[in-house]
N, C-alpha and C positions, 0 to 999 in steps of 0.2 A: 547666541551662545549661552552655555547653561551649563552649572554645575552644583555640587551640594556642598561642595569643600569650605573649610576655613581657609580664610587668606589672611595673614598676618604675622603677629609677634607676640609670645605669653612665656609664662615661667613658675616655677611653684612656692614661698611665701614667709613671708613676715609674720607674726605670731597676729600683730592688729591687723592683717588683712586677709582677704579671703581665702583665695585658692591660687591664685594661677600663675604669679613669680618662682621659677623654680629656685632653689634652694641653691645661694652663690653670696658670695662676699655683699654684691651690688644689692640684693634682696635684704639680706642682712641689716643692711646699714641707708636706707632712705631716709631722703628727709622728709615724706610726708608719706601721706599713707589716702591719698585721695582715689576713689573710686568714680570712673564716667559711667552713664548710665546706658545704655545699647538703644540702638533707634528702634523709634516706636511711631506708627502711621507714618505720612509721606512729608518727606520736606523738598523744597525746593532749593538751588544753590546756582552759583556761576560757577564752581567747581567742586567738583568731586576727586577728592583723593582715597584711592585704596591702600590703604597698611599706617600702619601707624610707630614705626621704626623710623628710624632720622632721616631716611630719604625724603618718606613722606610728610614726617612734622616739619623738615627743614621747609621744605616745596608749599608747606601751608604759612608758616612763619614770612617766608619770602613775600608771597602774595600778598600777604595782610598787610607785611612793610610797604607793601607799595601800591595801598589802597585798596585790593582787593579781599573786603572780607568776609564776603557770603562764600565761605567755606566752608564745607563738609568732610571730615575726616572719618573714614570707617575703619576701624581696627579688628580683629577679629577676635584678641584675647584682652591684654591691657600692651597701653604704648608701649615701645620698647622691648616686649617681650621677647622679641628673636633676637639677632646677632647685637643688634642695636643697645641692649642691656645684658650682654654675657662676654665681654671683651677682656683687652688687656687695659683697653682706656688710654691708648696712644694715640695722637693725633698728630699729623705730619702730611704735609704735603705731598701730592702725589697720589699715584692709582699702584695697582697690584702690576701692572705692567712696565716695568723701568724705563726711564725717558730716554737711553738712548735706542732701546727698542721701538717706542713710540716714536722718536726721528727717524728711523730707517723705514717708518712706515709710511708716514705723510710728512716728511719735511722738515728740515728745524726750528722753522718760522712755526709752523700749524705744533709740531709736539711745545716749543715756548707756549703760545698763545693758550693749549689744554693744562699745561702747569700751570698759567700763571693762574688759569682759576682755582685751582686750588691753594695756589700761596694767596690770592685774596682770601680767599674763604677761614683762610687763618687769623686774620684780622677779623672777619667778620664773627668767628666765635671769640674770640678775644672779647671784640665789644658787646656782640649779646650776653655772656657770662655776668661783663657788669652792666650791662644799663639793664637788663632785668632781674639781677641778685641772682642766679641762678647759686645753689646751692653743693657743687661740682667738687668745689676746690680743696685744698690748693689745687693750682696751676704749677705743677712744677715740672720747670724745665729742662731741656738736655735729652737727646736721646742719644744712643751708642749701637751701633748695627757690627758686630766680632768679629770676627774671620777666626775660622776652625782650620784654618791652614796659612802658611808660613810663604805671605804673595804682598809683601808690601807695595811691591810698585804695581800691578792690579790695584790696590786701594786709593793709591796716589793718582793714578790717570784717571778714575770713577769720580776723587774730587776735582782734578783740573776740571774734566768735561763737565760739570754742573755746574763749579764756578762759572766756568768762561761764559757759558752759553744761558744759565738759566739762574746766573746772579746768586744762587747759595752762599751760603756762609761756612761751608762743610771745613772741618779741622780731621786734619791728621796725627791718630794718638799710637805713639810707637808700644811695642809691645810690655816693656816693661812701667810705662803710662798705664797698661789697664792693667795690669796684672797687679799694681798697687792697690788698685780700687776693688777688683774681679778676681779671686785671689785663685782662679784655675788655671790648669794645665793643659785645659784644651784649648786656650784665647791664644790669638799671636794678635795683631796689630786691628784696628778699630776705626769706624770714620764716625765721628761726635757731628749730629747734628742741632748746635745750641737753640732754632729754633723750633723744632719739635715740642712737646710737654702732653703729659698722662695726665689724668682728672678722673672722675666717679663717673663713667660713662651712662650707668641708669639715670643719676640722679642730673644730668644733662638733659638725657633723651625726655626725660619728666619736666624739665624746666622749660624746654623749647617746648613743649606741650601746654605748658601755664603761660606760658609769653605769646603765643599764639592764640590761646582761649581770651588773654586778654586786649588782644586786639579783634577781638569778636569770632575767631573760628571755633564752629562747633565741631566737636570730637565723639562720638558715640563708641564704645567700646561693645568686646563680645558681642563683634554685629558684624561676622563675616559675612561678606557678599555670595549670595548661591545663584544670580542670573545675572546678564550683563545683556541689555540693549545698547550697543555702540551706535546705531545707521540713526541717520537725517540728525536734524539741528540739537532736538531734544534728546541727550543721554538717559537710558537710566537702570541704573544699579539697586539691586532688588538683595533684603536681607530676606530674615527670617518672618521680621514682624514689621518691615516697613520697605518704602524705595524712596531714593535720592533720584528727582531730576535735576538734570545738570547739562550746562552747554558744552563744558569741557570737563575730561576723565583721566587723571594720572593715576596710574598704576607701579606701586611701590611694594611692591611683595616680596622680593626677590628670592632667596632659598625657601620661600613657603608659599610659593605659589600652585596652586592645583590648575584645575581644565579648564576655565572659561576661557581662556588664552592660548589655544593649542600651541599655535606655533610661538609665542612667544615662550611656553612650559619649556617646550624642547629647544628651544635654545639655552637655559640654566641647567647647570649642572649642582645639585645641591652639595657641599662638603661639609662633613663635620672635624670641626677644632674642638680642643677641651681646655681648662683650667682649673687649677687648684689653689686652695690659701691652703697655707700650713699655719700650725699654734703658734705664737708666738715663741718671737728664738731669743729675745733678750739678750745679751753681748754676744753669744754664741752665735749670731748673725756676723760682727764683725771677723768671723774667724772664715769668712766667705764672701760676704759684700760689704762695701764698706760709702756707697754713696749711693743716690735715691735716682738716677737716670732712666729713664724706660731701655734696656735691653732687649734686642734680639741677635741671631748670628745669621751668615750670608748663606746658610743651606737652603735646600730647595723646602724645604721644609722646618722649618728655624723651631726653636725655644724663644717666646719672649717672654720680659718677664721683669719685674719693678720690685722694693724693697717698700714695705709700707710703716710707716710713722710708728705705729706701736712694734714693731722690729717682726711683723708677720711677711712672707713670702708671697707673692701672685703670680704663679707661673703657669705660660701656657706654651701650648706647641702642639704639634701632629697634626693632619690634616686626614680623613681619610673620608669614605662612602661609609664608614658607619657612624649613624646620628649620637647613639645611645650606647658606648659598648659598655662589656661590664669589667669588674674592677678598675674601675677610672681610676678612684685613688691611686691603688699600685702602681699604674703604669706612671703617672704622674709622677711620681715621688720619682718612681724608676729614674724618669727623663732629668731632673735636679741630679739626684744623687749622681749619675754620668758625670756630670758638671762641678758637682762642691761634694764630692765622695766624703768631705769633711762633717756634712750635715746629717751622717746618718743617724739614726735612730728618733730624727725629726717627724712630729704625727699631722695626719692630715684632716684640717677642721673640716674640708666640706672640697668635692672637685661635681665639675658641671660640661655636661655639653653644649656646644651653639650649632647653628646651620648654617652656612654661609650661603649664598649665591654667586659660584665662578662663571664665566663662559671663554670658549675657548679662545678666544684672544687676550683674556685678562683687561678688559677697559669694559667698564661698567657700561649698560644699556641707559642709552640718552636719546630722547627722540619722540616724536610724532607719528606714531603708528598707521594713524589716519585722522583724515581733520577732525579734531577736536579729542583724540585718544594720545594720550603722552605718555612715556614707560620712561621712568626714573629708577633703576633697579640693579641689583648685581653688582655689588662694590669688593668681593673675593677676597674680607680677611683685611681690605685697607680704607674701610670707612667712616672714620669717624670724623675726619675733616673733608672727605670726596663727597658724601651724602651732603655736605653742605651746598659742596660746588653745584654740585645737583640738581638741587631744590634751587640753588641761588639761579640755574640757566634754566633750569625749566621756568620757574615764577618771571622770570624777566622776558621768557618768550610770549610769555600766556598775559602779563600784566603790559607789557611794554612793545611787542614787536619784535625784541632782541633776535638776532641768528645766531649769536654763540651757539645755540644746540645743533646746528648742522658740522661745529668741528665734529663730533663724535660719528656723523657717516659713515666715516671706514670703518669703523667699530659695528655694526650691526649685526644682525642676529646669523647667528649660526650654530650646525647642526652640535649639540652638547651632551644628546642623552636624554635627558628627562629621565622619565622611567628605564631608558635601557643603556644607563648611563656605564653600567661595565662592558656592553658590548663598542659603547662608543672610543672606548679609550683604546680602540684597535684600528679605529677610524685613519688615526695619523693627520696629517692641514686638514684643517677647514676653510675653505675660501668663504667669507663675509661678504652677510648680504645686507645693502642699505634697507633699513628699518622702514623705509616709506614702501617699499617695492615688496606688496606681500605673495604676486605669482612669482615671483627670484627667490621667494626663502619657502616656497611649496617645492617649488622645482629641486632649489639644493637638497631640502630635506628627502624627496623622492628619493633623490641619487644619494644619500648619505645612507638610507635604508635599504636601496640597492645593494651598496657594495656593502655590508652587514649582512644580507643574506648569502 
């Protein structure tokens, strides 16, 4: 298989660095300004990782912990540069797919067991933060998820069932609880999750890149892959000006992945989300929010959104199939002012777009393509603690033997779109196909293109 595309993550830049962080609060404000060099002639590895976003650094990080460190990381722009460093910078347990969804699918044993790697993986950034100094912080706590409509007991039964069955800690905050804090008239009642907390998502995705280099993984930047040999023992992954062999191949691209991967392409569905910082609002902040929680609210399509230390705004939300639209700012603002109609005439320092990778079941691609090919990818807008889980069940499959990666089976590829992603959204179910079974995800897709014509 073959292609000429970039695969990865980039963005546009900090006055000390070159080109390619796009222009975002997280760009803005780094804490180093380290540039990797793109691969050059042939190296050899025990793995090969493509993309260089937290799936993939987690999934190299992982490995290294656990002795595995002839790593090779290829990025195509610099780490982070996709969703991975354009976020709200929440971190919380869980995938874009709600767990009693995920029970009605496989079980309440098998949905615990897919949580609970993500509440590990809570601890597990916890302690990489500090035992490598990552640069992130604070770490602050609390997250608040709204309700735009007047259903307290819906709020109440969503925390019984997490409690009972998957151990949370979820609180119930009545309406005029947030409306102290949140001082709108669209909020009724709120579920506080104290364990959650927001951080510098760049300035992570950059750290878990330094804590991994220094456990010996090499990272080559601006070295997307344009050919991909997957058959027999030897992988190998072919840039511009060099190839990685390698016995095993993860694939972490997710909303920027091009052709080498047909059928893997069309199973992702790319989305774009946006964000904005406003100028700073100095007490005229308190005239609106009044504490530092990560917020979002329970639409299908939320606002989220945090209060930042110099009294500046980070608000994001919408979701759609355009990457790049224009006047982001105004709509931006638009979507606050809805919210805190008090803050008008507030100006916007800078608003940005990201890509996401969804697929139609909302659970991220996990899994074993084929012996020695693993797809780590598709975390849909809730990765910043999933990609860990991630990286943590692939590196334990590949370093250790582990099966955790077979929970994720029911989750496999299906038909999404790709490129004909607006015709697909007429599609309606998609039955999922297990990720090892690549004539079941020819055949779905046949018939997915069938009824599209």
């Amino acid at each position: 298989m073959q292609a000429g595309f970039p695969m990865g993550a980039a963005s546009a830049s900090l006055a000390a660095m070159t080109h390619d962080y796009i222009d975002s609060y997280y760009s803005r404000t780094l804490a180093d300004d380290i540039r990797r060099p793109p691969l050059e002639g042939d190296v050899e590895a025990d793995v090969c990782i493509i993309g260089g976003g937290m799936a993939g650094l987690a999934t190299a990080l992982g490995l290294a912990e656990r002795g595995v460190t002839n790593v090779v990381v290829l990025e195509g722009r610099q780490v982070g540069f996709g969703a991975s460093g354009r976020n709200g910078g929440f971190v919380s347990a869980g995938y874009s797919l709600r767990p009693a969804a995920i029970a009605k699918k496989v079980g309440l044993e098998n949905a615990k067991a897919l949580l609970g790697l993500t509440q590990e993986a809570m601890d597990v950034i916890r302690r990489r933060v500090a035992q490598y100094g990552m640069p992130c912080g604070p770490l602050v706590h609390g997250k608040l998820s709204i309700s735009w409509f007047d259903r307290p007991k819906e709020q109440k039964d969503n925390i019984a069932f997490m409690n009972e069955n998957f151990g949370t800690k979820l609180e119930f905050w009545p309406r005029a609880r947030v409306r102290d804090l949140y001082l709108s008239k669209r909020y009724f009642d709120a579920i506080h999750n104290p364990d959650s907390f927001h951080f510098h998502s760049l300035n992570f995705t950059r750290g878990t890149a330094a804590a991994a280099e220094g456990l010996g993984v090499r990272i080559f930047e601006d070295s997307p892959a344009t050919r991909l040999d997957l058959d027999g023992d030897t992988k190998r992954v072919q840039t511009a000006r060099g190839t990685v062999k390698a016995k095993q191949v993860v694939v972490c691209t997710s909303g920027y992945l091009h052709w080498m991967l047909p059928r893997l392409r069309f199973s992702i569905l790319p989305i774009g989300t946006y964000v904005m910082l406003t100028e700073p609002l100095g007490e005229r902040l308190k005239t609106a929010i009044r504490a530092d929680h990560a917020v979002s609210d329970t639409r299908f399509a939320p606002d989220y959104y945090r209060a930042l230390p110099d009294s500046r705004i980070l608000w994001g939300g919408r979701i759609s199939m355009a990457t790049n639209p224009a006047d982001l700012d105004r709509l931006m603002l638009g979507d606050m002012l809805k919210v805190y109609p008090q803050l008008a005439g507030t100006k916007v320092e800078v608003a940005w777009p990201g890509t996401m990778g969804y697929t139609t079941h909302k659970m991220p691609l996990i899994g074993e393509l084929k012996p020695g090919v693993w797809v780590n990818t598709c975390y849909g807008g809730h990765g910043m603690c999933a990609t860990t889980a991630g990286g943590e069940t692939v590196a334990k499959a590949i370093a250790q033997g582990d099966e955790s990666w077979k929970l994720f089976r029911p989750f496999g590829l299906t038909f999404a779109g790709g490129p004909l992603a607006g015709l697909a959204r007429t599609l309606g179910t998609h039955a999922p196909v297990p990720l090892i079974d690549g004539v079941t995800a020819a055949v779905a897709l046949a018939e997915a293109l069938v009824r599209i014509a």
